[in-house]
NUVOLUM-429325 format. One record per residue: y negated, x, z negated of N, C-alpha, C, CB in turn; residue in three letters. Coordinates in steps of 0.02 Angstrom, whole numbers, padded with zeros to 5 digits, always signed. Each point is the difference from the previous one (the first is absolute). Glycine has a CB too. Layout:
BEGIN
YXZYXZYXZYXZAla;...
This chain:
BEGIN
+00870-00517+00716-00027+00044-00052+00047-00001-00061-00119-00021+00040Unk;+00138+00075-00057+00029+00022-00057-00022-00027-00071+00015+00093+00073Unk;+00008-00098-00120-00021-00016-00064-00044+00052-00024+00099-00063-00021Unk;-00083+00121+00064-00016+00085-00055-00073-00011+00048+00144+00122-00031Unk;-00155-00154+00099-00064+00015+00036-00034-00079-00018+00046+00103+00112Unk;-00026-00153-00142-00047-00034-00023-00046+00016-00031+00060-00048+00008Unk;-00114+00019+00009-00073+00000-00014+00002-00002-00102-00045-00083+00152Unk;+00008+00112-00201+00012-00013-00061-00067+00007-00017+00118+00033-00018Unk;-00148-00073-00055-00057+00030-00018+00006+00046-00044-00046-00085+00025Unk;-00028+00128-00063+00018+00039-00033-00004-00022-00057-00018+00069+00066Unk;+00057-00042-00116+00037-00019-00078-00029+00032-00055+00109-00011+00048Unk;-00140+00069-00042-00042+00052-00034-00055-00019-00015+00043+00073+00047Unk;-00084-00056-00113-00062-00020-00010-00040+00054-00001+00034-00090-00053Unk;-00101+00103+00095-00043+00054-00006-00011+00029-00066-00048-00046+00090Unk;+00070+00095-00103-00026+00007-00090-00071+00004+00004+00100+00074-00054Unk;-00163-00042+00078-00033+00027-00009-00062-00066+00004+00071+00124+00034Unk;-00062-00167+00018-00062-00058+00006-00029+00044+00048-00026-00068-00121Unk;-00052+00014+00120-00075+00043+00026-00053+00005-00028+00025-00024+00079Unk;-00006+00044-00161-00063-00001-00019-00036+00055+00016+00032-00066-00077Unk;-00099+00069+00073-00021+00073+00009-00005+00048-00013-00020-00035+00018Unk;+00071+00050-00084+00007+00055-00003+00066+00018+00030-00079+00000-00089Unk;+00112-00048+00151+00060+00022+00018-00031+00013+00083+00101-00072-00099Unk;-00153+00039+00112-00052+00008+00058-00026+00054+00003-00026-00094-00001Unk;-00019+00134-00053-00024+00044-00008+00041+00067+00043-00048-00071-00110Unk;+00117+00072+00076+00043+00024+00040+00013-00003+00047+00017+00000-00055Unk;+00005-00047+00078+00023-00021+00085-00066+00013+00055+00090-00113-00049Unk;-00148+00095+00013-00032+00026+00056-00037+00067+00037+00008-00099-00040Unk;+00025+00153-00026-00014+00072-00008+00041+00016+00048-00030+00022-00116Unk;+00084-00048+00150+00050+00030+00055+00006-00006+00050+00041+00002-00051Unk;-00051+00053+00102-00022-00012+00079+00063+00029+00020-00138+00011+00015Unk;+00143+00002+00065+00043+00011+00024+00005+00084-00005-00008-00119+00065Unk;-00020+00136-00086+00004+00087-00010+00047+00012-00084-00155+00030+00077Unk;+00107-00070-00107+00026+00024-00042+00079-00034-00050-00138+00043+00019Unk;+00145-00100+00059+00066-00038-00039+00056-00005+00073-00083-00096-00114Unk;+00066+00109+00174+00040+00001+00036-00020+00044+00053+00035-00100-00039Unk;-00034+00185+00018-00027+00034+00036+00069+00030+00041-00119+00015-00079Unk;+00201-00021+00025+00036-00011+00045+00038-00023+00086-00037+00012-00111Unk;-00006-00064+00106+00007-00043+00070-00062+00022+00047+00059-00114-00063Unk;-00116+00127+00042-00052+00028+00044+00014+00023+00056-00045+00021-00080Unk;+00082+00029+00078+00003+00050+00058+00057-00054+00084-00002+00146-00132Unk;+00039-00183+00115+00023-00054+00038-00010-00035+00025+00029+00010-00034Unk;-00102-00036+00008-00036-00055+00042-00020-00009+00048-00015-00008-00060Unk;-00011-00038+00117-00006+00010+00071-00051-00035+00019+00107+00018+00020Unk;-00168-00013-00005-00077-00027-00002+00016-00077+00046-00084+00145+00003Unk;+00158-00179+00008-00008-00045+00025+00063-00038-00022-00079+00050+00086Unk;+00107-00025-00149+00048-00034-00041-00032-00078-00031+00052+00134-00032Unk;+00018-00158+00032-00004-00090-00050+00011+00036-00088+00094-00116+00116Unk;-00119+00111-00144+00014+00019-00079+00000-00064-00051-00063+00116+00024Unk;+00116-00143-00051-00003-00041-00054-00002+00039-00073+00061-00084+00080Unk;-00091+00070-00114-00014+00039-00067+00010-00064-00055-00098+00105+00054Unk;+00169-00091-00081+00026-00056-00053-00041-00003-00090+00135+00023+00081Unk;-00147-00050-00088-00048+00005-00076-00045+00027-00009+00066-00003-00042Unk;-00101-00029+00107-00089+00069+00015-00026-00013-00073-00066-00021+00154Unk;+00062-00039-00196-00052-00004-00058-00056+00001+00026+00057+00050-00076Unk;-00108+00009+00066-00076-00007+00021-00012+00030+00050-00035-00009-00094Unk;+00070+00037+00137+00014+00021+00064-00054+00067+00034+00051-00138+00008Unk;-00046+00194-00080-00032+00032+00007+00040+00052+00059-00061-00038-00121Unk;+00148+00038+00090+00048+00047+00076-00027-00008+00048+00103-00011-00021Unk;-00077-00092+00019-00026-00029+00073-00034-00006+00045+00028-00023-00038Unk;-00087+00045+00013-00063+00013+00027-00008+00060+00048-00036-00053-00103Unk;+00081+00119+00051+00016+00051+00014+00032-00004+00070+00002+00027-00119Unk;+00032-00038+00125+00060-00016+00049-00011-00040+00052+00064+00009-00082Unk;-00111-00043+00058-00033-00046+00065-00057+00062+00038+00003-00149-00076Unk;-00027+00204+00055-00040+00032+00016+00035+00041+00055-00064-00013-00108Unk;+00125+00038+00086+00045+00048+00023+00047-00044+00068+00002+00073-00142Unk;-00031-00114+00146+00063-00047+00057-00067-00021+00043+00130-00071-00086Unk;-00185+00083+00108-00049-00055+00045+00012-00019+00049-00067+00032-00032Unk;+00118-00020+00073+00025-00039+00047+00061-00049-00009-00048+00090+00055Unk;+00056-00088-00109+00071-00042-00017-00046-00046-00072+00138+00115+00041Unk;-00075-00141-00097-00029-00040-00029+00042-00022-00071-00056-00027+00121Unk;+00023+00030-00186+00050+00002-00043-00030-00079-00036+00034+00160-00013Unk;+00037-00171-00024-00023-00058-00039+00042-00013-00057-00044-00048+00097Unk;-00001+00046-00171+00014+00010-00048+00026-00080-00031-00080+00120+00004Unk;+00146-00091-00043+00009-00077-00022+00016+00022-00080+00058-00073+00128Unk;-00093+00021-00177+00029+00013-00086+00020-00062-00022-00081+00090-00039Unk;+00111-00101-00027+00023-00062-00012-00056-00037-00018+00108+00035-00029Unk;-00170-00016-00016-00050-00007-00038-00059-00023+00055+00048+00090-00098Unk;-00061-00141+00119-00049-00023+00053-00056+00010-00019+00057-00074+00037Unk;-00077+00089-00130-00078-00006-00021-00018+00079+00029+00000-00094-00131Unk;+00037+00145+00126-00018+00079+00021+00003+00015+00067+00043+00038-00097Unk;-00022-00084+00136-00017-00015+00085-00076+00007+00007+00099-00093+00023Unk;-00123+00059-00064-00121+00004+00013-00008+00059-00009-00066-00104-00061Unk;+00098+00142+00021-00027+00074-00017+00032+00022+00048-00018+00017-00118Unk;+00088-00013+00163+00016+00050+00033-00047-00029+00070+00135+00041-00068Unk;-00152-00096+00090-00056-00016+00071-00054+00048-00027+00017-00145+00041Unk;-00035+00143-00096-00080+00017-00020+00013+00084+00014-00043-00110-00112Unk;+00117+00111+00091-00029+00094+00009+00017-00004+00073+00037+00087-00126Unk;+00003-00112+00165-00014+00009+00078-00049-00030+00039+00099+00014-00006Unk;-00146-00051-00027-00066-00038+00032-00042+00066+00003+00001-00138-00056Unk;-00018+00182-00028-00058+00031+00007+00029+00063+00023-00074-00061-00085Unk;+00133+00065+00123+00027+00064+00037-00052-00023+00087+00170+00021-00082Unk;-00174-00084+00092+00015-00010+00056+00055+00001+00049-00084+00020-00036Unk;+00151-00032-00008+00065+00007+00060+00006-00066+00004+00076+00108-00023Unk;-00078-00112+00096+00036-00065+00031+00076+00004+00016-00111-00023+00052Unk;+00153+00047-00066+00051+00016+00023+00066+00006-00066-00086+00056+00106Unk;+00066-00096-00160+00027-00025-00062+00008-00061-00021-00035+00081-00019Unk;+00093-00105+00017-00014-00073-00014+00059+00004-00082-00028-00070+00167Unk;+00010+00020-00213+00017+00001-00052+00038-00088-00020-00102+00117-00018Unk;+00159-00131-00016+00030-00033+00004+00047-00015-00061-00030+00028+00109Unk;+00074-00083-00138+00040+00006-00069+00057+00005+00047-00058-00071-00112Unk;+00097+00097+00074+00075+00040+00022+00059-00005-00064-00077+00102+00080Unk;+00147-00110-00080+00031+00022-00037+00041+00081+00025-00005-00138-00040Unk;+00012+00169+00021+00043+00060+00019+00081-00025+00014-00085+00083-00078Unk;+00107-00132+00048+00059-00015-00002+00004-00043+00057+00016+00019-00116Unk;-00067-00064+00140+00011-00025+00076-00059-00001+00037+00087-00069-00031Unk;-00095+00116+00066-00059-00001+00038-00024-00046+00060+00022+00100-00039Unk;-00081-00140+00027-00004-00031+00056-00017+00025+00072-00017-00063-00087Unk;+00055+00081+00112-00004+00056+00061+00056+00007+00033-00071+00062-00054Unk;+00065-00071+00131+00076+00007+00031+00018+00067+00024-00006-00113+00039Unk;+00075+00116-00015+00024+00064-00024-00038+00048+00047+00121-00041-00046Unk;-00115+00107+00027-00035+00049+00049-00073-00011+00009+00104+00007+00060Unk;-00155-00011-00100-00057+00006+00003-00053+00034-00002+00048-00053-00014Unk;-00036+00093-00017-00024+00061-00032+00027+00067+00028-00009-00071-00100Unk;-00050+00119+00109+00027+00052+00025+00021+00061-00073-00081-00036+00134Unk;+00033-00002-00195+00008+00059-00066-00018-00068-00047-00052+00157+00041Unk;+00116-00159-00101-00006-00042-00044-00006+00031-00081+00062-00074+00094Unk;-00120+00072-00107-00010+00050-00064-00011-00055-00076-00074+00113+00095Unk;+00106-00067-00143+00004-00048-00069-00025+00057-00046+00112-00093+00022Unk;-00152+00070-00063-00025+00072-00046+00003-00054-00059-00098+00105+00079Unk;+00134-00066-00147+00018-00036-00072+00040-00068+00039-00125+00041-00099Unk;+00159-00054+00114-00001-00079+00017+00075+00010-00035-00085-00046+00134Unk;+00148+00094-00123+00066-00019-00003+00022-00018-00068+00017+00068+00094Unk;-00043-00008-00122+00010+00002-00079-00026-00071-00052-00022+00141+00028Unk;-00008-00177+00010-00021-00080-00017+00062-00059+00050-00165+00046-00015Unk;+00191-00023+00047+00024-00056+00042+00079-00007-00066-00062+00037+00177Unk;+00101-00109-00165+00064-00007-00008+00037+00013+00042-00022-00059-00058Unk;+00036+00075+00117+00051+00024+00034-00035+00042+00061+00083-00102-00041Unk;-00086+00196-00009-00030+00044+00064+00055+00017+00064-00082+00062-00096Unk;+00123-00074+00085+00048+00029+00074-00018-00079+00044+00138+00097-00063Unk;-00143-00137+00027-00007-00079+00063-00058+00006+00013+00069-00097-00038Unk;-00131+00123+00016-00069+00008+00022-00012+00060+00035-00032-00063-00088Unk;+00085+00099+00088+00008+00074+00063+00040-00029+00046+00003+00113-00071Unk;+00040-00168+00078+00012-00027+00059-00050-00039+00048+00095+00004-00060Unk;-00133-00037-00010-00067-00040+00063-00038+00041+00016-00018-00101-00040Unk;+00003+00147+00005-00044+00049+00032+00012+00027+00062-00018+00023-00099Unk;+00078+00000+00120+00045+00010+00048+00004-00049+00061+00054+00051-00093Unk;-00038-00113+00073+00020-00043+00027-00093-00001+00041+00134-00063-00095Unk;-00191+00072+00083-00060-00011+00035-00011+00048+00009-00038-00079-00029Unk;+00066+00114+00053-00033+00098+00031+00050+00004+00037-00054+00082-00099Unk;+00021-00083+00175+00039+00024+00065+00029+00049-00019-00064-00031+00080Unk;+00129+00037-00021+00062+00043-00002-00050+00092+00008+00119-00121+00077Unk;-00098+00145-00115-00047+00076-00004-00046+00008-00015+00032+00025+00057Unk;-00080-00088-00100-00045+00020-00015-00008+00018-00108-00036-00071+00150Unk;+00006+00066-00157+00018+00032-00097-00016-00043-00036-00027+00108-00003Unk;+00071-00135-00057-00018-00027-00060-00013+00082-00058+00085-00145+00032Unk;-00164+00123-00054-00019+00047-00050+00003-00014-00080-00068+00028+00097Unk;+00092-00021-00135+00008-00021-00071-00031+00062-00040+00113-00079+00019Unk;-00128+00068-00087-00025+00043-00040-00023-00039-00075-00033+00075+00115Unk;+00078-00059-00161-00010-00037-00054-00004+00049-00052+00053-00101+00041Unk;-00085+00112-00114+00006+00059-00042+00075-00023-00040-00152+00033-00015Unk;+00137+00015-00032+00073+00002-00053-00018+00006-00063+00071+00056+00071Unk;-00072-00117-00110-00017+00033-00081+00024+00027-00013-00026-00048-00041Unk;+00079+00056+00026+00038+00031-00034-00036+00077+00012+00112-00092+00008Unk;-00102+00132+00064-00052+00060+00001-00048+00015+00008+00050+00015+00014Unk;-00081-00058-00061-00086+00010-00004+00005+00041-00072-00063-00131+00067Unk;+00035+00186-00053-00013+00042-00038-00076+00022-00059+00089+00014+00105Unk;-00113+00002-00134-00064+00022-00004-00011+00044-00073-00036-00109+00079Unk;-00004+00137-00079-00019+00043-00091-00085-00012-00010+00103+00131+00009Unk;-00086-00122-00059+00033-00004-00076+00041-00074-00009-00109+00079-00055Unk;+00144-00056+00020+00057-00058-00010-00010-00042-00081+00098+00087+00085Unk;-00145-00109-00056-00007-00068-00048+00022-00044-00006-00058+00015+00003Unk;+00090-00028-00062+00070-00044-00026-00016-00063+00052+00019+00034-00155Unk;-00076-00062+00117+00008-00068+00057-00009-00025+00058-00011-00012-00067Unk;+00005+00067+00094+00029-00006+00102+00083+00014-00002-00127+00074+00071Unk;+00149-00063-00107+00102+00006+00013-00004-00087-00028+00076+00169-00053Unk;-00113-00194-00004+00004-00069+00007-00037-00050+00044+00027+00034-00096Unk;-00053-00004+00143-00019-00049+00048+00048+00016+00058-00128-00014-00036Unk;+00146+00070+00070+00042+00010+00046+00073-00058-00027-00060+00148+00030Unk;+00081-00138-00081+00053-00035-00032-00011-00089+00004+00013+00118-00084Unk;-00071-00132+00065-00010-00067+00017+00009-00031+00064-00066+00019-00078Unk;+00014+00026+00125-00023-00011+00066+00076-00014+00034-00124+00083-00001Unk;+00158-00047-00008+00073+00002+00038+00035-00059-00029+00012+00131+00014Unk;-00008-00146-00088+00019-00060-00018-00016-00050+00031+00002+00039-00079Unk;-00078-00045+00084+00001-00071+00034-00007+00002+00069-00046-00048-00094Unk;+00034+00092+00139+00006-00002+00057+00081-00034+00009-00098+00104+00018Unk;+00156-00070-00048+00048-00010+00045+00021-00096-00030+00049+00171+00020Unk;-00087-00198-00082+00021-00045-00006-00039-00044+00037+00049+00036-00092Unk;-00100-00006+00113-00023-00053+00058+00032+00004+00063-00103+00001-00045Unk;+00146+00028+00066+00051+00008+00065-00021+00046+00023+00028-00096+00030Unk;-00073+00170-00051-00017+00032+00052+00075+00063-00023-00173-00038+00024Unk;+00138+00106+00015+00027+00062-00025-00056+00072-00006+00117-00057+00057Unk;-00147+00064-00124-00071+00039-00013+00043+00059+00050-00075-00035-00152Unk;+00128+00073+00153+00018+00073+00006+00026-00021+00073+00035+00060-00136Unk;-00079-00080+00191+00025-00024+00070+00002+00060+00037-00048-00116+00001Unk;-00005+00146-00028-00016+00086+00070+00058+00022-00002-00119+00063-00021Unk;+00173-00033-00028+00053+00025+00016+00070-00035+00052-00056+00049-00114Unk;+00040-00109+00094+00032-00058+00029-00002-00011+00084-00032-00048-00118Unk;-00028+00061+00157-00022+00010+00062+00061-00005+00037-00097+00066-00028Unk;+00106+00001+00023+00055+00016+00052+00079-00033+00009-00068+00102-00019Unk;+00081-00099-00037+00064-00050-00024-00007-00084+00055-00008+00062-00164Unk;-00054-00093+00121-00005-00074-00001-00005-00001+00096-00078-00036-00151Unk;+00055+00090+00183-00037+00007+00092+00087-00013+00024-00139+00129+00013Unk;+00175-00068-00043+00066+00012+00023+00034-00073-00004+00004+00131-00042Unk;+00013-00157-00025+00023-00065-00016-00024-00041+00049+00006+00018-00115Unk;-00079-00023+00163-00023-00065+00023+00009+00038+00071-00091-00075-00101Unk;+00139+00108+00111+00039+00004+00077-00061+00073+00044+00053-00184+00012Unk;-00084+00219-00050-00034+00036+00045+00048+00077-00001-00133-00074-00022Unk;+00134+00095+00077+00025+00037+00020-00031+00063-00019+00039-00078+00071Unk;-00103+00078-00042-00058+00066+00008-00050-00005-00054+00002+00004+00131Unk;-00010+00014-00197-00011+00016-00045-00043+00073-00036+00092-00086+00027Unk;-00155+00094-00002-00041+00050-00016-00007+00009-00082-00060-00024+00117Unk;+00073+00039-00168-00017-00011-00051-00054+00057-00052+00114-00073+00033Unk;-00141+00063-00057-00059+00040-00033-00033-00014-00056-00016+00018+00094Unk;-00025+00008-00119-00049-00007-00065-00071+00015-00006+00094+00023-00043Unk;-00131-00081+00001-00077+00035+00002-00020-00020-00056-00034+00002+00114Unk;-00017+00019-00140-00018-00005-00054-00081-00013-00023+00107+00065+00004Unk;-00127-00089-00039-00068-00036-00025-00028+00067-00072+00055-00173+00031Unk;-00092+00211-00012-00022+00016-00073-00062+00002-00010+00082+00056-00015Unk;-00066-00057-00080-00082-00021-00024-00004+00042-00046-00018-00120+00015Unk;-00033+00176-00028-00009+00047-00039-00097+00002-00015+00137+00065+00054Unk;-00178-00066-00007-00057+00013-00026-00015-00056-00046-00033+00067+00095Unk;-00034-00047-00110-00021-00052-00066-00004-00094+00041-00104+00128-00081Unk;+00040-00098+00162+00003-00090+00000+00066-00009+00014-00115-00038+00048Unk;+00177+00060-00025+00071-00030+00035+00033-00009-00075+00019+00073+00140Unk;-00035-00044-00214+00051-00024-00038-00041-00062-00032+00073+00119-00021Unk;-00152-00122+00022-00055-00052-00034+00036-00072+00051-00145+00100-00030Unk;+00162-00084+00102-00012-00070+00036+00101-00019+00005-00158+00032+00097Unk;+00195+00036-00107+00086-00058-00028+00005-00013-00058+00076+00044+00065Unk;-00096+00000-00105+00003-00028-00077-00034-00066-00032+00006+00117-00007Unk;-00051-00119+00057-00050-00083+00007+00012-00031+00003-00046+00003+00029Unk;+00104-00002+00036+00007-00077+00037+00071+00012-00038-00078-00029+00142Unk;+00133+00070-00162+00064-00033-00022-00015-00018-00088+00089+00079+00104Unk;-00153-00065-00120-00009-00025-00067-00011-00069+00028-00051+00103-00078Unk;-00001-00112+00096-00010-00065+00008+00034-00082+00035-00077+00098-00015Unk;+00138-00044+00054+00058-00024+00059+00021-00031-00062+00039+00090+00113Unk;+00000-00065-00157+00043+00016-00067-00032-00081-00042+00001+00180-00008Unk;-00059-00180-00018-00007-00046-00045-00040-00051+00031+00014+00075-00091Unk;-00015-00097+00158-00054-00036+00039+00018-00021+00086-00085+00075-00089Unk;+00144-00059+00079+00022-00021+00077+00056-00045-00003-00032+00108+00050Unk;+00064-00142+00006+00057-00035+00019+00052+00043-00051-00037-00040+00139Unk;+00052+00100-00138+00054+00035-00033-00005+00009-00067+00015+00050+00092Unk;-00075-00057-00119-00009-00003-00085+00035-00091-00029-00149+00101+00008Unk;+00164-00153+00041-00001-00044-00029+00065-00011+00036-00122-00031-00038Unk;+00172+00070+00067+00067+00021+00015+00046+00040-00038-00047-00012+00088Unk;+00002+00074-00119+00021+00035-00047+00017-00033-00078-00064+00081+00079Unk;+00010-00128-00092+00013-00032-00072+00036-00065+00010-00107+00051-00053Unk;+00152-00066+00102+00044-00054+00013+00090+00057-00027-00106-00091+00136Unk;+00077+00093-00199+00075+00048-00041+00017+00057+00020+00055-00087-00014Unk;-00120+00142+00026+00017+00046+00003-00047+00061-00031+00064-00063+00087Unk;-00112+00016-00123-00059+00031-00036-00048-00051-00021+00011+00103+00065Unk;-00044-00076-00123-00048-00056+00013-00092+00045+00002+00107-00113-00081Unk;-00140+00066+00066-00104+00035-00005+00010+00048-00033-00084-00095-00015Unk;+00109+00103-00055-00008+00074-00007+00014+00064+00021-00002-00056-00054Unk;+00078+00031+00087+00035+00042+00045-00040+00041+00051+00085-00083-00016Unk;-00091+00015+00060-00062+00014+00060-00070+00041-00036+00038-00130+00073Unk;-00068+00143-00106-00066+00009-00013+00038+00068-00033-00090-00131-00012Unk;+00125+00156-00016+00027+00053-00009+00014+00057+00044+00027-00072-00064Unk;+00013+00022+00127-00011+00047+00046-00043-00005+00054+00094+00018-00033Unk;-00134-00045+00023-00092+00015+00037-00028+00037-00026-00029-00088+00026Unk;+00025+00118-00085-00039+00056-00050+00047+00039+00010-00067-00050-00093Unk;+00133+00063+00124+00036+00054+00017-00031+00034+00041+00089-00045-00020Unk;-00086-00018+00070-00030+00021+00077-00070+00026+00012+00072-00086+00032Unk;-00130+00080-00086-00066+00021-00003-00006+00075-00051-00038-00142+00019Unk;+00095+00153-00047+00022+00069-00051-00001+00028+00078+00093-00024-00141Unk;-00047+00004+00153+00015+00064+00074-00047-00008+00035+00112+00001+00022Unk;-00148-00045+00019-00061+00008+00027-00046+00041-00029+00020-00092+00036Unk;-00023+00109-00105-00057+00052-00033+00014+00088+00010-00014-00104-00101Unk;+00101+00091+00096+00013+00060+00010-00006+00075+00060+00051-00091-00071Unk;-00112+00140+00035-00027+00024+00047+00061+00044+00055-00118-00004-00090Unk;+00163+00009+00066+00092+00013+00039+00043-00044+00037+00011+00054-00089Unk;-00059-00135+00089+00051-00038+00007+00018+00007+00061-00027-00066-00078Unk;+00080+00053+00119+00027+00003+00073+00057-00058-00006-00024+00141+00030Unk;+00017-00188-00002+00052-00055+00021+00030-00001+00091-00074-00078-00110Unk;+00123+00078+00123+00051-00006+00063+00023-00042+00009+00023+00072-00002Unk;-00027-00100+00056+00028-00069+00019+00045+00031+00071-00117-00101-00051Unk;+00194+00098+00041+00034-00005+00068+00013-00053+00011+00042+00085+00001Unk;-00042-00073+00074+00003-00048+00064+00099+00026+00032-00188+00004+00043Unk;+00210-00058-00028+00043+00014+00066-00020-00044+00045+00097+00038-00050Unk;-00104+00008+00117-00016-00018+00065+00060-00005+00038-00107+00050-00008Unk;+00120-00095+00061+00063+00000+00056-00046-00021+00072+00120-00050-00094Unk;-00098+00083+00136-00018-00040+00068+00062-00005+00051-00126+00046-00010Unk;+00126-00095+00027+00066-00027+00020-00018+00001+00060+00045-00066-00087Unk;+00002+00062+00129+00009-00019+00086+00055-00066+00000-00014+00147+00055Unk;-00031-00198-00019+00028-00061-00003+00060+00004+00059-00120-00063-00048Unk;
């Protein structure tokens, strides 16, 4: 084994945590509406590993869509493992098993998986082209690694209230000083190519929130993400401090009022052939 295929851990720190208002989120996303990309590929008797299930609302998904085959979710965070069994207990799927994982070395030998899917995971890792090799490295010859991460940077929305250009500006600050990269969706295709894949589908999707409850329930949770989560007490490690934060939480609830408001979140999607 090579130095470049040694096993490494990951170096990156989650910006976001699990508090619940970063839960709140994660568990609003099923497989329709976060990897409706890969849908149409699947094979009612595929192996599916799903990297950073969190609360394993995809997973669940995906375990529905495979019943003769069998997926199993692995995150770094072992306490959000009970929530992702609990949402596949009161599914009734037997055919999900849930597990801690690093992305950077998976415990899994090679060729295991018939579809290896990662949703948000890259744009948090320290080295995304070595975590598109393990991904690789456990998905039989022809079968797909699926990725899909958003892009701050083109998240869009109106009315343009001063202090969402200062939270986008923060958010990216400290993401990348925690080892991640916030603007990964554009990155996709590049980082797939770099980690030796040949066959490279590449695409875009997008998250929007315009009615009243969709701007009441993001403007909620990133107010409250903002001055009350893992990332509010990342952000004021010299790069803001409480007033900062609470400034731009009353940004984020200005625009939630706004009867115009519309916020966009892009995604880049890749599906690879291993």
């Amino acid at each position: 084994m090579t130095p470049s295929q040694q096993p490494r851990a990951e170096t990156a720190v989650y910006t976001h945590g699990h508090h619940e208002s970063v839960l709140r989120s994660h568990t609003w996303r099923t497989a329709a509406n976060s990897a409706a990309y890969l849908l149409d590929a699947l094979k009612p008797h595929w192996r599916v590993l799903d990297v950073g299930c969190g609360p394993g609302t995809i997973t669940a998904d995906l375990a529905a869509l495979v019943p003769e085959g069998h997926v199993t979710g692995i995150d770094r965070a072992p306490g959000v493992l009970e929530q992702a069994r609990a949402t596949a207990a009161a599914r009734a799927l037997d055919n999900v098993t849930f597990t801690t994982g690093d992305v950077h070395a998976l415990d899994h030998p090679d060729d295991s998986f018939d579809v290896v899917h990662a949703h948000q995971v890259l744009q948090h890792v320290g080295d995304p082209v070595h975590a598109l090799r393990e991904l690789r490295r456990v998905c039989r010859p022809g079968g797909i690694v699926a990725v899909r991460d958003s892009d701050y940077a083109a998240m869009t929305w109106y009315p343009q209230v001063a202090g969402l250009d200062d939270w986008l500006a923060l958010y990216r600050r400290v993401a990348r000083a925690n080892g991640g990269e916030p603007d990964a969706g554009r990155r996709l295709k590049a980082w797939a190519r770099q980690a030796g894949f040949a066959d490279v589908t590449a695409g875009a999707g997008t998250w929007c929130y315009s009615t009243p409850e969709e701007r009441a329930w993001w403007s909620e949770l990133w107010a409250d993400r903002t001055v009350a989560s893992a990332y509010a007490g990342r952000a004021t490690q010299g790069h803001t401090d409480a007033e900062g934060l609470a400034a731009i939480a009353a940004a984020w609830r200005e625009w939630g009022r706004a009867e115009d408001g519309w916020f966009v979140v892009l995604h880049g999607e890749v599906l690879c052939r291993a």
